[in-house]
DOZA-90190 format. One line per field, with one value per residue (C-alpha): y, z, x; residue number from 1; residue in three letters. Coordinates in Angstrom, 1 decimal, decimal comma. Layout:
N
py = (Y / ...)
pz = (Z / ...)
px = (X / ...)
baro = (NUM / ...)
fike = (ALA / ...)
This chain:
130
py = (219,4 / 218,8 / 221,4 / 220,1 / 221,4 / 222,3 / 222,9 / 224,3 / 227,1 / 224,8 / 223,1 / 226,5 / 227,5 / 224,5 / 223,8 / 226,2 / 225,0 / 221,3 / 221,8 / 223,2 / 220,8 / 217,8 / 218,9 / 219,8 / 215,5 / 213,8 / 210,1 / 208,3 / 209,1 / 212,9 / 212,4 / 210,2 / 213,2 / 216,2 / 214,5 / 213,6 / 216,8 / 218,8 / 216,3 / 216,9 / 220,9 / 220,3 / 217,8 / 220,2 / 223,3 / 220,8 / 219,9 / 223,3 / 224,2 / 222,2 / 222,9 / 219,6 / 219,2 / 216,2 / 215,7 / 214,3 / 212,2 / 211,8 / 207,7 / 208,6 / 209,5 / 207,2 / 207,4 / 204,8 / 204,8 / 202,9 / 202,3 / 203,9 / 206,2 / 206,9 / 207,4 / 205,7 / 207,2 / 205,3 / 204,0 / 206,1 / 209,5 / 207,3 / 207,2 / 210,8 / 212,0 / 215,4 / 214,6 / 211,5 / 213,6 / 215,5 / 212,9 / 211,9 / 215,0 / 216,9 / 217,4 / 216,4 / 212,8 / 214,4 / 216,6 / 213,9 / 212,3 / 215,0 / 215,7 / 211,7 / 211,9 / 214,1 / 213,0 / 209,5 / 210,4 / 211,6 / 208,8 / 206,6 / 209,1 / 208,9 / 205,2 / 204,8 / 206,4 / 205,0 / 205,9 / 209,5 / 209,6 / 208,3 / 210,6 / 213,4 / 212,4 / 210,9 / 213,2 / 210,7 / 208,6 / 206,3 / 203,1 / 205,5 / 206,6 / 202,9)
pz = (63,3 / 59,9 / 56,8 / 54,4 / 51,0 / 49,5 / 45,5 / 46,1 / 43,7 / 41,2 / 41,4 / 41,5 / 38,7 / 36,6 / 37,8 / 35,7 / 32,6 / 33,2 / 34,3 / 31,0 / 29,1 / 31,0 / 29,6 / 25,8 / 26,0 / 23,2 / 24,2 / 27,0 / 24,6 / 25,1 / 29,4 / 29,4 / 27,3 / 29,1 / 32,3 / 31,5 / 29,5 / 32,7 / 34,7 / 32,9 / 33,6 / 37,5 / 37,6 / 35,3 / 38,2 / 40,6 / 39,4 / 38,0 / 41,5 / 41,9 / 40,4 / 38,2 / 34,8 / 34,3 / 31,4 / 32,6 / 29,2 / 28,3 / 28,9 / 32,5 / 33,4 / 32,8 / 34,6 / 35,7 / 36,7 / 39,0 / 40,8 / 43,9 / 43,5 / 39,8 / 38,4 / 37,7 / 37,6 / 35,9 / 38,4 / 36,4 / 38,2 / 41,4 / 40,6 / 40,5 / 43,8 / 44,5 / 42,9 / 44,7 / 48,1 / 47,1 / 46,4 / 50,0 / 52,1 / 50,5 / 48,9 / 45,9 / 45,8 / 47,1 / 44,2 / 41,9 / 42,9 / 42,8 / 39,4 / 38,7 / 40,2 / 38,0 / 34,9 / 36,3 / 36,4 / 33,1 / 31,9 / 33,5 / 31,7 / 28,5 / 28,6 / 29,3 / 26,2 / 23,6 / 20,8 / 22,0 / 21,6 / 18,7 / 16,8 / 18,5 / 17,5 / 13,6 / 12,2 / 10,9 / 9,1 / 12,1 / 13,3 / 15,0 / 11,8 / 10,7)
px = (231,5 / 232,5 / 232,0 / 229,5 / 230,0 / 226,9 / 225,2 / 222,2 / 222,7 / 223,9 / 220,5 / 218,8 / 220,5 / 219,8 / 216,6 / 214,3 / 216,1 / 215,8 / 212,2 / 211,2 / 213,0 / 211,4 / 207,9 / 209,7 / 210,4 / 208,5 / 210,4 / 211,7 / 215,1 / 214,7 / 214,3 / 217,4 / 218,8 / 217,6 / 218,9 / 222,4 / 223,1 / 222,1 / 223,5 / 226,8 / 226,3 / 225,9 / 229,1 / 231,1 / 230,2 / 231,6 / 234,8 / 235,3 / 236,3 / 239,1 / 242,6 / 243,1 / 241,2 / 238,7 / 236,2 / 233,2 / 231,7 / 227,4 / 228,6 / 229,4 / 225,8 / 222,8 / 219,2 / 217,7 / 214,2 / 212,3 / 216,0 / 217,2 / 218,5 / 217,0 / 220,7 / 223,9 / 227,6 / 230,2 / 233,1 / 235,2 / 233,7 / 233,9 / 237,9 / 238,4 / 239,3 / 237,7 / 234,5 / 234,7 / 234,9 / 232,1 / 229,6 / 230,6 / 230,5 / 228,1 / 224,3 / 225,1 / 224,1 / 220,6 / 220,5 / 221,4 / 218,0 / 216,2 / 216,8 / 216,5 / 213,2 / 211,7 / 213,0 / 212,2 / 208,6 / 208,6 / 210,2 / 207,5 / 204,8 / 205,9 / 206,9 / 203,1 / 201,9 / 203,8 / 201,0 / 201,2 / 204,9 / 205,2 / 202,6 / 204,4 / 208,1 / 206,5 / 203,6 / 201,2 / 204,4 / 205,3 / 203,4 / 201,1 / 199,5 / 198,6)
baro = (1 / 2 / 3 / 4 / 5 / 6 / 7 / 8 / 9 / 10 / 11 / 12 / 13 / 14 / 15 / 16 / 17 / 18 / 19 / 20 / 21 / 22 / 23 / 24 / 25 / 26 / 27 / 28 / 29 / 30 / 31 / 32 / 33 / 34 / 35 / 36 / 37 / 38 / 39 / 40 / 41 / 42 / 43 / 44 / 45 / 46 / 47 / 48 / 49 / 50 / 51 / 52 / 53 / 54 / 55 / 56 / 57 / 58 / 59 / 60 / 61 / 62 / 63 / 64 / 65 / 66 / 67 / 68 / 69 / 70 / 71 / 72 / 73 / 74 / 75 / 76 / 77 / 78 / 79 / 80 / 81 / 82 / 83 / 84 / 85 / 86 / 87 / 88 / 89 / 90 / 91 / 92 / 93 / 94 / 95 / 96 / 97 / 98 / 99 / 100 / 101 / 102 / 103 / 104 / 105 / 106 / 107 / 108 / 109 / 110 / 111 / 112 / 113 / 114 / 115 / 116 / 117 / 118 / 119 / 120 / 121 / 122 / 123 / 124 / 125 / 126 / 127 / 128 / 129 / 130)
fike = (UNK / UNK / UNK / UNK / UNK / UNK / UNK / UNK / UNK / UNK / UNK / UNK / UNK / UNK / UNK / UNK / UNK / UNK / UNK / UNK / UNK / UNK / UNK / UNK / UNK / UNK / UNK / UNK / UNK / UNK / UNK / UNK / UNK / UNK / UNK / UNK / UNK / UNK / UNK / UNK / UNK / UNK / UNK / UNK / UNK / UNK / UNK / UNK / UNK / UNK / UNK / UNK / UNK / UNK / UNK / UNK / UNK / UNK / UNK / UNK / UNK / UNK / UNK / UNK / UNK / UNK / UNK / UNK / UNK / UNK / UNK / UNK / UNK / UNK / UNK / UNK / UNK / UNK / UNK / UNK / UNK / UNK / UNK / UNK / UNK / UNK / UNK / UNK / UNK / UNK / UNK / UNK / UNK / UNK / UNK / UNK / UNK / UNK / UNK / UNK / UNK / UNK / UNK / UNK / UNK / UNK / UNK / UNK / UNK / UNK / UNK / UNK / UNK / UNK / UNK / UNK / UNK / UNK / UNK / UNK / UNK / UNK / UNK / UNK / UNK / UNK / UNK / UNK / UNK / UNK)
């Protein structure tokens, strides 16, 4: 039986965090936001265990509702070698949806309500107001 690496308490840690700012997003902009930037903290805690630096960049991280699995990784990430092994022998591609599921939703929510969003994100100055 092979080990499986796992990053549960990543997610555990994260989770609370991303949560909160998931119901702080005014715009689909801010849940594409929210996502990656935590997105980037999980990825980070991965690689951080292995010996070789790699910068993981906002570009390399984009979700993608309504699309299994809810997220996309640039084939650059796919390139590196030990976070390639990860995403292969461990939970993390799980995690990634999880997380992509939520925001996905919110996404979906707030794409929904455009007038809402806007007189959130504008005060009264935005098309919202007219």
């Amino acid at each position: 039986m092979t080990r499986m690496a796992s990053f549960t308490k990543l997610e555990n840690e994260l989770t609370p965090k991303f949560r909160e700012s998931m119901g702080l997003a005014e715009s689909t902009a801010d849940v594409q936001k929210f996502f990656v930037y935590t997105m980037l903290e999980l990825l980070n805690g991965v690689v951080a265990g292995h010996s070789e630096a790699f910068e993981i960049l906002y570009e390399d991280i984009v979700l993608t509702p309504g699309q299994a699995p809810g997220y996309t990784l640039s084939p650059r990430l796919g390139r590196h070698a030990p976070l390639a092994a990860e995403l292969q022998e461990s939970d993390l591609p799980a995690i990634l949806a999880r997380f992509a599921e939520v925001a996905g939703k919110r996404y979906t929510y707030l794409q929904k309500k455009p007038a809402k969003t806007e007189a959130k994100m504008y005060h009264g100055t935005g098309r919202a107001a007219r």
